[in-house]
PDB file of the backbone (N, CA, C, O) and the ligand in Angstrom, with CONECT records:
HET     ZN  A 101       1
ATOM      1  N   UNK A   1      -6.229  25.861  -9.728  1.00  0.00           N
ATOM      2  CA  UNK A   1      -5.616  26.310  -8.472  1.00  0.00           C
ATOM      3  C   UNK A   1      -6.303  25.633  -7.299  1.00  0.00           C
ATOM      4  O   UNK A   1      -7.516  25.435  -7.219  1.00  0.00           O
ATOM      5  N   UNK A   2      -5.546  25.358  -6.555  1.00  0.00           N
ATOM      6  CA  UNK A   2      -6.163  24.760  -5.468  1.00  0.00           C
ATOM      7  C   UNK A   2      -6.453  26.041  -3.984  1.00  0.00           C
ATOM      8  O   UNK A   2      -5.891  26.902  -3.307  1.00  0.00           O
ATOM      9  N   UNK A   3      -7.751  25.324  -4.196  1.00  0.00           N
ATOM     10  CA  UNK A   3      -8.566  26.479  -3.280  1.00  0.00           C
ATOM     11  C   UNK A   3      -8.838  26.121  -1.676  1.00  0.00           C
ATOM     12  O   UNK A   3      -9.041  26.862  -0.715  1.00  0.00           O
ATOM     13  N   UNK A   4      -8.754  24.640  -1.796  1.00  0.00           N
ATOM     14  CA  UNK A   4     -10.200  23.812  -0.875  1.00  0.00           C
ATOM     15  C   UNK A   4      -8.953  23.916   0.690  1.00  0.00           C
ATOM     16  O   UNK A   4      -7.743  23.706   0.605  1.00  0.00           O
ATOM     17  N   UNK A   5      -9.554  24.212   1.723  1.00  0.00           N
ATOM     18  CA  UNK A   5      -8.605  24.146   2.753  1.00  0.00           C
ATOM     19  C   UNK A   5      -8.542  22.303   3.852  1.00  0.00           C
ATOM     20  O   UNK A   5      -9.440  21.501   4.108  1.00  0.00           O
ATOM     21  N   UNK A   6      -7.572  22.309   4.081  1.00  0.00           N
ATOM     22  CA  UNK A   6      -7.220  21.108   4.721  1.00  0.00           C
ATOM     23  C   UNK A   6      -6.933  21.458   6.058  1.00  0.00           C
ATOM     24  O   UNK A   6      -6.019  22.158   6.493  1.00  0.00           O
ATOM     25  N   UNK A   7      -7.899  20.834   6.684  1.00  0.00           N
ATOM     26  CA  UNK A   7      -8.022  21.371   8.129  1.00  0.00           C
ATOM     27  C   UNK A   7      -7.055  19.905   9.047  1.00  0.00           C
ATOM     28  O   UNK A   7      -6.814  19.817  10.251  1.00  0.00           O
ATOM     29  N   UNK A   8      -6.713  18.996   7.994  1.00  0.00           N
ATOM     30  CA  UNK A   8      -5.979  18.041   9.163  1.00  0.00           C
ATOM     31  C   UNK A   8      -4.678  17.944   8.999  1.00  0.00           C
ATOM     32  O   UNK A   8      -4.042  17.120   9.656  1.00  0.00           O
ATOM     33  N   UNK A   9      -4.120  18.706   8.163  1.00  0.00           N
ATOM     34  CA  UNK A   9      -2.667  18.985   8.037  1.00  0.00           C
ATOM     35  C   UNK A   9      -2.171  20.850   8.011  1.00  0.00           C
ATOM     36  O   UNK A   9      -2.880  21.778   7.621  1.00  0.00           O
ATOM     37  N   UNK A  10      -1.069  20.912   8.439  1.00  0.00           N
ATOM     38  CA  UNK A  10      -0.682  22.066   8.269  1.00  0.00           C
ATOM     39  C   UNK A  10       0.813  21.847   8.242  1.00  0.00           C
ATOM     40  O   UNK A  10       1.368  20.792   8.548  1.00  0.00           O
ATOM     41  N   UNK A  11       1.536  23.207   7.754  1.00  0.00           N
ATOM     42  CA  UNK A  11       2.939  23.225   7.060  1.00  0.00           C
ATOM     43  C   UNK A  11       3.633  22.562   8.062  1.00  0.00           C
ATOM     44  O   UNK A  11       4.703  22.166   7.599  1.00  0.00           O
ATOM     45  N   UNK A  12       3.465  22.192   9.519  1.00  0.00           N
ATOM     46  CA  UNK A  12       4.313  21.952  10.448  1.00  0.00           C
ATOM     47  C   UNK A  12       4.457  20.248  10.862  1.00  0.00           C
ATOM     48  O   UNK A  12       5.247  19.668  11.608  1.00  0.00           O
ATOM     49  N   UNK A  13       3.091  19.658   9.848  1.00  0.00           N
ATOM     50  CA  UNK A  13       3.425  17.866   9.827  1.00  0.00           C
ATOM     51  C   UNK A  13       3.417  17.829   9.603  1.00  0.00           C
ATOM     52  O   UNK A  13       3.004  18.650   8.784  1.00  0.00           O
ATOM     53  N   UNK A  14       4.034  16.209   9.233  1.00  0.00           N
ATOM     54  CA  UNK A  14       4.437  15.387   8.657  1.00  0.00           C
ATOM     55  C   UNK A  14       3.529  14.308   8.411  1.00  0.00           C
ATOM     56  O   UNK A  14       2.420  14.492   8.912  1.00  0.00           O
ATOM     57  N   UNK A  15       3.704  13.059   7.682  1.00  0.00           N
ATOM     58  CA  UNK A  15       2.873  11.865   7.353  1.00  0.00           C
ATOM     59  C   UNK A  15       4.094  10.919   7.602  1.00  0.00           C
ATOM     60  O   UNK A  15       4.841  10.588   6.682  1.00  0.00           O
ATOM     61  N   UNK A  16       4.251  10.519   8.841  1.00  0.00           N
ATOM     62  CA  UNK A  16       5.126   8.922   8.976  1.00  0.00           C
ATOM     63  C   UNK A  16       4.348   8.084   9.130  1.00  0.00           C
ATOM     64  O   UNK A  16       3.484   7.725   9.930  1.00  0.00           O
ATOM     65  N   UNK A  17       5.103   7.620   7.578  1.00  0.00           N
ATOM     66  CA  UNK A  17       4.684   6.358   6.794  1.00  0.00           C
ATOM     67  C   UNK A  17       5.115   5.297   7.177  1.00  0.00           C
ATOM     68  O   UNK A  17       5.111   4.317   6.431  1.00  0.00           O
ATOM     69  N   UNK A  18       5.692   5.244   8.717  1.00  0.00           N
ATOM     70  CA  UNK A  18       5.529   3.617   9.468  1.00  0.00           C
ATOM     71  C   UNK A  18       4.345   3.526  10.096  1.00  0.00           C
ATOM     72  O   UNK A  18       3.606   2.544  10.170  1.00  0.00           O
ATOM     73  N   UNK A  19       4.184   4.765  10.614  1.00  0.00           N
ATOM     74  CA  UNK A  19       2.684   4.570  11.817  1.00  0.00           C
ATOM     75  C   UNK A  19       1.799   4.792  10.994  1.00  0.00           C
ATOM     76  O   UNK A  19       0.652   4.475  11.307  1.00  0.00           O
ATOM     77  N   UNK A  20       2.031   5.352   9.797  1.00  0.00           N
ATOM     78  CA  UNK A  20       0.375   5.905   9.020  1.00  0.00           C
ATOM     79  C   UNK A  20      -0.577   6.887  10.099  1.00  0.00           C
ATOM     80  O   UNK A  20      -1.701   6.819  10.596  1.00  0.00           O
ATOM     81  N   UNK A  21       0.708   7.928  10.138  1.00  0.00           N
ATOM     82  CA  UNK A  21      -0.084   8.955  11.348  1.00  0.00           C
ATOM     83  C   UNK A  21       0.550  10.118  10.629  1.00  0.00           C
ATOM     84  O   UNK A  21       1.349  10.138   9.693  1.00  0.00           O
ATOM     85  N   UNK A  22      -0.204  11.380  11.539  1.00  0.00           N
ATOM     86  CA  UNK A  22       0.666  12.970  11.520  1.00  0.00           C
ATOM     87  C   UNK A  22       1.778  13.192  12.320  1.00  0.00           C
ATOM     88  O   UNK A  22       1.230  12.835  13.363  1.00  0.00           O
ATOM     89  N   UNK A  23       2.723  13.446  12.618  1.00  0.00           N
ATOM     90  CA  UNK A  23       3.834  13.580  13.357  1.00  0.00           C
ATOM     91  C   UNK A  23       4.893  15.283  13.279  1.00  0.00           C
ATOM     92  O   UNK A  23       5.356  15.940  12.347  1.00  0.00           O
ATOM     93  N   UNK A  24       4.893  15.405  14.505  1.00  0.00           N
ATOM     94  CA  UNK A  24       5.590  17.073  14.212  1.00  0.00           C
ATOM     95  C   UNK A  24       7.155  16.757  14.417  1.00  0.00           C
ATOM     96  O   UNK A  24       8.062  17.589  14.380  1.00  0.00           O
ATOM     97  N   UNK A  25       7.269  15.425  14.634  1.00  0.00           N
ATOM     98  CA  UNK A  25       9.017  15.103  14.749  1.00  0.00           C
ATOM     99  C   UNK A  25       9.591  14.284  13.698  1.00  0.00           C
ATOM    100  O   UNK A  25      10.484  13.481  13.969  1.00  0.00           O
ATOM    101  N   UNK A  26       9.049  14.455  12.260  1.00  0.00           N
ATOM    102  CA  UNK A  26       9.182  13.642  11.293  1.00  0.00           C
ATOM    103  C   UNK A  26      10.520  14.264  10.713  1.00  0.00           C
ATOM    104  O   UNK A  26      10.877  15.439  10.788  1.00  0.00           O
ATOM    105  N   UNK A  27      11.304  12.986   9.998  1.00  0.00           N
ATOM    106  CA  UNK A  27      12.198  13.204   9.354  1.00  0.00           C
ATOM    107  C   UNK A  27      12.431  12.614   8.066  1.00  0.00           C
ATOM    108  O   UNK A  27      11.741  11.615   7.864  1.00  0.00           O
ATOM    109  N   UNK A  28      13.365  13.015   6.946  1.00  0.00           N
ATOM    110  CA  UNK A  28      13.208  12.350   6.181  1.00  0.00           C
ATOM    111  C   UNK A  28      14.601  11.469   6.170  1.00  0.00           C
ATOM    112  O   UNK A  28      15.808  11.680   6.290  1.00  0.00           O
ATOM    113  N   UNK A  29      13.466  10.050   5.895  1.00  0.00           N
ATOM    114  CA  UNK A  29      14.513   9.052   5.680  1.00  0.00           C
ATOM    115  C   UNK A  29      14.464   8.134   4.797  1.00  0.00           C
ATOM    116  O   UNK A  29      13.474   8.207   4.069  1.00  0.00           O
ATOM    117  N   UNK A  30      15.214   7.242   4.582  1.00  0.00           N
ATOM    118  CA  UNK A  30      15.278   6.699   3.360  1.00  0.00           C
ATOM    119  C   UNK A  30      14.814   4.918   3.569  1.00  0.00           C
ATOM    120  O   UNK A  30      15.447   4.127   4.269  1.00  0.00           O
ATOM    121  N   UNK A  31      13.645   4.609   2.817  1.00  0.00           N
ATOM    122  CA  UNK A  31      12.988   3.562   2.739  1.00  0.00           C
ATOM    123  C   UNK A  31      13.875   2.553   2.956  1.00  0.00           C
ATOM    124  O   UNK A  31      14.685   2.354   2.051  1.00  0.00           O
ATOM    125  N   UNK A  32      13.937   1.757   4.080  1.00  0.00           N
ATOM    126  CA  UNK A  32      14.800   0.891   4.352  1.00  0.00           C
ATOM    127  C   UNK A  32      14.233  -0.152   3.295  1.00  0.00           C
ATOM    128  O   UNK A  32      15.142  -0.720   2.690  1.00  0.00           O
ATOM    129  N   UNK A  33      13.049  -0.514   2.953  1.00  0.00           N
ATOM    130  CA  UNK A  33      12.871  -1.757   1.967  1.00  0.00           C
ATOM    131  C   UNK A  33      13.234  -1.711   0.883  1.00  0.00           C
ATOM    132  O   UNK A  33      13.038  -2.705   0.184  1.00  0.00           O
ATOM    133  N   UNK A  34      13.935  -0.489   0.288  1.00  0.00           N
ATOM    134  CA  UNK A  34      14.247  -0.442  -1.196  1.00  0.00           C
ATOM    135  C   UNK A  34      15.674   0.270  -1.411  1.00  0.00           C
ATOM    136  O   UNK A  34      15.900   1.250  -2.121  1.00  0.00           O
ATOM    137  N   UNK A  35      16.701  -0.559  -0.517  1.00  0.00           N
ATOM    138  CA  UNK A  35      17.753  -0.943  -0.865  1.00  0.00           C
ATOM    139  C   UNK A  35      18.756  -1.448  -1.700  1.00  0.00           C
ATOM    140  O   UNK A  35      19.050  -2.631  -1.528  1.00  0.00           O
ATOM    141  N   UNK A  36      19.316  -0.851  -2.522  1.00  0.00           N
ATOM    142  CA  UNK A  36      19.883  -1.819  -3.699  1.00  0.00           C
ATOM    143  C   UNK A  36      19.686  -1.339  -4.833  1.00  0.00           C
ATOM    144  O   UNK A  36      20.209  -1.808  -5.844  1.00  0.00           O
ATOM    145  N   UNK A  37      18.610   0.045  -4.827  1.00  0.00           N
ATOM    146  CA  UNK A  37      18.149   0.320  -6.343  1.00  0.00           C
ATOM    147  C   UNK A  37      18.971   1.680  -6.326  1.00  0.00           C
ATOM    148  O   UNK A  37      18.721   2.363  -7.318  1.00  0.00           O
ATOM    149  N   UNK A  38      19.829   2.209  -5.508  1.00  0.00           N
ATOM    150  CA  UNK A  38      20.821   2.650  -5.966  1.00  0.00           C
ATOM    151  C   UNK A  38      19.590   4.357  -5.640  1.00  0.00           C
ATOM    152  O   UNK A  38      18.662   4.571  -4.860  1.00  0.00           O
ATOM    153  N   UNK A  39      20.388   5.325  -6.886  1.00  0.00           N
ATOM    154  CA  UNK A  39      20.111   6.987  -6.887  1.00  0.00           C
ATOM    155  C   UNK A  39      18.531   6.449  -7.447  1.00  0.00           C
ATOM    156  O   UNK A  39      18.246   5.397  -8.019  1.00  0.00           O
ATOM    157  N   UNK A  40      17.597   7.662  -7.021  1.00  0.00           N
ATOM    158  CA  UNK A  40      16.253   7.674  -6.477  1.00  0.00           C
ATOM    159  C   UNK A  40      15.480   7.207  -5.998  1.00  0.00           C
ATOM    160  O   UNK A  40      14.296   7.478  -6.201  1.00  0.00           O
ATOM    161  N   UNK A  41      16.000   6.136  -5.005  1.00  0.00           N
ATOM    162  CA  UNK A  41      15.326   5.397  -3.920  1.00  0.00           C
ATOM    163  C   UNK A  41      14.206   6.337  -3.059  1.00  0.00           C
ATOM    164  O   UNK A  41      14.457   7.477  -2.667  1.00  0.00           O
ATOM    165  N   UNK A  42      13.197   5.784  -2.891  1.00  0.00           N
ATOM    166  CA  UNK A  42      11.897   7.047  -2.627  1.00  0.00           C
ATOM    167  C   UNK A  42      12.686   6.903  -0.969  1.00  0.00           C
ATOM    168  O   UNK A  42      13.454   6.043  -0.538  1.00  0.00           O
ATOM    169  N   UNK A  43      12.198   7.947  -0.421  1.00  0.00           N
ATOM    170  CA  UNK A  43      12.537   8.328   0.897  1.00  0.00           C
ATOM    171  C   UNK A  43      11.425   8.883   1.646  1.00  0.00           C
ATOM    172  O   UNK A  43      10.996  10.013   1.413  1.00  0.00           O
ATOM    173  N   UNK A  44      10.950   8.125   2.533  1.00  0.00           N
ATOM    174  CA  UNK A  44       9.778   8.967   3.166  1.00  0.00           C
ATOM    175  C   UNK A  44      10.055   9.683   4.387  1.00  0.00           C
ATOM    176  O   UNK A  44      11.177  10.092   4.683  1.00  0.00           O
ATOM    177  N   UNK A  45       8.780   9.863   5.258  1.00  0.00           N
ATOM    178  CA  UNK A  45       8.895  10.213   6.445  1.00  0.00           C
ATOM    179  C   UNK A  45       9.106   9.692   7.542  1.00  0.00           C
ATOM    180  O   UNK A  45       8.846   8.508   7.330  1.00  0.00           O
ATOM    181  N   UNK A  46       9.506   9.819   8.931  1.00  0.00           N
ATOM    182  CA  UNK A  46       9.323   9.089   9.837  1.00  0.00           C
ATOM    183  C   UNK A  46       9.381   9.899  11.086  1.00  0.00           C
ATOM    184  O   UNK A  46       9.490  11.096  10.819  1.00  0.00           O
ATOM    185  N   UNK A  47       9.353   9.704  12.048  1.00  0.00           N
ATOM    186  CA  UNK A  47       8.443  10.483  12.841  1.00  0.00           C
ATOM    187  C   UNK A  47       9.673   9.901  14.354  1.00  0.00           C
ATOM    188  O   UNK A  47      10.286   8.836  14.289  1.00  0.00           O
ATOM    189  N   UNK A  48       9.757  10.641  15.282  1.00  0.00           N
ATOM    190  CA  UNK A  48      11.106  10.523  16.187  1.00  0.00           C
ATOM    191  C   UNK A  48      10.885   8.591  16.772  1.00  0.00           C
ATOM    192  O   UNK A  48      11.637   7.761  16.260  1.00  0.00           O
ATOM    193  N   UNK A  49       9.990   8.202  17.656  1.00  0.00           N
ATOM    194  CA  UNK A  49       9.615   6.933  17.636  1.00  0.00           C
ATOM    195  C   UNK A  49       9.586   6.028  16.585  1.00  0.00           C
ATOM    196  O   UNK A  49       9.942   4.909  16.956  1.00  0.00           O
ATOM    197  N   UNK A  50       9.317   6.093  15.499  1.00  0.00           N
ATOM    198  CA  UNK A  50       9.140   5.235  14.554  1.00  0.00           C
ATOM    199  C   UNK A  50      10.893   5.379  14.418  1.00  0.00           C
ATOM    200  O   UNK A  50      11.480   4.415  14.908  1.00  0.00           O
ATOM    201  N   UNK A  51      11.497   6.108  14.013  1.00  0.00           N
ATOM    202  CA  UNK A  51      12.622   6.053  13.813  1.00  0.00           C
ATOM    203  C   UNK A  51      13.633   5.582  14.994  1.00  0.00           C
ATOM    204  O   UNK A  51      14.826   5.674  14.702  1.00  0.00           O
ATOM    205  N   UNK A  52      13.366   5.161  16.102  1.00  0.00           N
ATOM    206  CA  UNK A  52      14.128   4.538  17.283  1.00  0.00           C
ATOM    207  C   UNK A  52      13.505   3.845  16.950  1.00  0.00           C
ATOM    208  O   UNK A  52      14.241   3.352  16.095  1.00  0.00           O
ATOM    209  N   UNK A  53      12.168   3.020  16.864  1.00  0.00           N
ATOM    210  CA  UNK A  53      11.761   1.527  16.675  1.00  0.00           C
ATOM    211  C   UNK A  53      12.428   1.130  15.476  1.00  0.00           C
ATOM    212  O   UNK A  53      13.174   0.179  15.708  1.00  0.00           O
ATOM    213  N   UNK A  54      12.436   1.312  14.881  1.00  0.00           N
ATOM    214  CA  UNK A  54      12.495   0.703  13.506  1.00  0.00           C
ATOM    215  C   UNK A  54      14.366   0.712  13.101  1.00  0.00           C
ATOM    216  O   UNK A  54      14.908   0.165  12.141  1.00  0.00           O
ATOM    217  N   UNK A  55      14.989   1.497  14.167  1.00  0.00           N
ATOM    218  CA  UNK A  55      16.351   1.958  13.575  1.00  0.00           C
ATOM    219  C   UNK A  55      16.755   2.633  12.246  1.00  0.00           C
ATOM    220  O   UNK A  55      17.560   2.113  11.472  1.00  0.00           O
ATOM    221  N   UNK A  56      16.238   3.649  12.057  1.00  0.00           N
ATOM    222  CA  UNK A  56      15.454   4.221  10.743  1.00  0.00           C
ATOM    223  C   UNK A  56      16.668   5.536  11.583  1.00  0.00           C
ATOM    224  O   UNK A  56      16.773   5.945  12.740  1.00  0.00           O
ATOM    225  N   UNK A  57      17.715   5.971   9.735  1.00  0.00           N
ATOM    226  CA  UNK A  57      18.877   7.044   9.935  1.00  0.00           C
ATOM    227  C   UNK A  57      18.139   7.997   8.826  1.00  0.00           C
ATOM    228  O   UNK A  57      18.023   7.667   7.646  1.00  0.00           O
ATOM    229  N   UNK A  58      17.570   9.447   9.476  1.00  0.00           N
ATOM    230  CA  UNK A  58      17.302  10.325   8.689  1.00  0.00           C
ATOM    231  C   UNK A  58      18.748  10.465   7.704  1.00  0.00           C
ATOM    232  O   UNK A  58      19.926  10.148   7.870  1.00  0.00           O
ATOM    233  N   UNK A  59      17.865  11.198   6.461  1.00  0.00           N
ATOM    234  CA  UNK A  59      18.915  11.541   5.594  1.00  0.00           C
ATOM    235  C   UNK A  59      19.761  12.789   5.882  1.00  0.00           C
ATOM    236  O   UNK A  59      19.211  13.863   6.124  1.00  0.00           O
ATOM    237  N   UNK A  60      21.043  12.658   5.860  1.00  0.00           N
ATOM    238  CA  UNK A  60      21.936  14.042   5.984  1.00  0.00           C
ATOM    239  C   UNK A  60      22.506  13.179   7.339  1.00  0.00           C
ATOM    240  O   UNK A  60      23.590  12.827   6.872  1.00  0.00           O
ATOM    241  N   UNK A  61      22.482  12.712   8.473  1.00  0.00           N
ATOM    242  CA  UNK A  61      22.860  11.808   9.479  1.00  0.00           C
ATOM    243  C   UNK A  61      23.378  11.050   9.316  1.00  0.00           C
ATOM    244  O   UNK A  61      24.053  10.775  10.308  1.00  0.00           O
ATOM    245  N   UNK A  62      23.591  10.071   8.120  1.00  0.00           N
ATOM    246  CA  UNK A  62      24.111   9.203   7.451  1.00  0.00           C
ATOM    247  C   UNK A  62      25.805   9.295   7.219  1.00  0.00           C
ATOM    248  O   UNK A  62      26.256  10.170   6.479  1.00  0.00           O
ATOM    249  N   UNK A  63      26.611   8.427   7.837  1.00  0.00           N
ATOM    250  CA  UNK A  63      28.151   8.320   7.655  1.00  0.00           C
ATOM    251  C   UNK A  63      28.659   7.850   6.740  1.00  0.00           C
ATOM    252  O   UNK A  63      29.887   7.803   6.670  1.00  0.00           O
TER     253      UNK A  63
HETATM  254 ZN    ZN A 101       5.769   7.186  13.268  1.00  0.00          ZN2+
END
């Protein structure tokens, strides 16, 4: 069981994995580099900026 407490995350961030930061406006979106491989393409996080830089469409937003 995991006991040990984590004092640099809590239930309310995120890890966007463009900035390699914590982010409380993260969303999940789908790895733009791994395109093409079809159903279980990993999908990470991204965070409201990273996702206007990058042009990054959370999942469920998608047309
Ligand atoms: Zn970010």
């Amino acid at each position: 069981m995991e006991t040990r407490e984590n004092t640099e995350t809590d239930s309310s961030s995120q890890w966007c994995a463009w900035h390699q930061g914590h982010t409380f406006t993260a969303r999940l979106v789908r790895d733009p580099a791994d395109q093409g491989s079809g159903a279980g393409a990993p999908s990470l996080y991204a965070c409201g900026p990273c996702r206007y830089a990058y042009d990054l469409v959370p999942l469920g937003e998608q047309s």
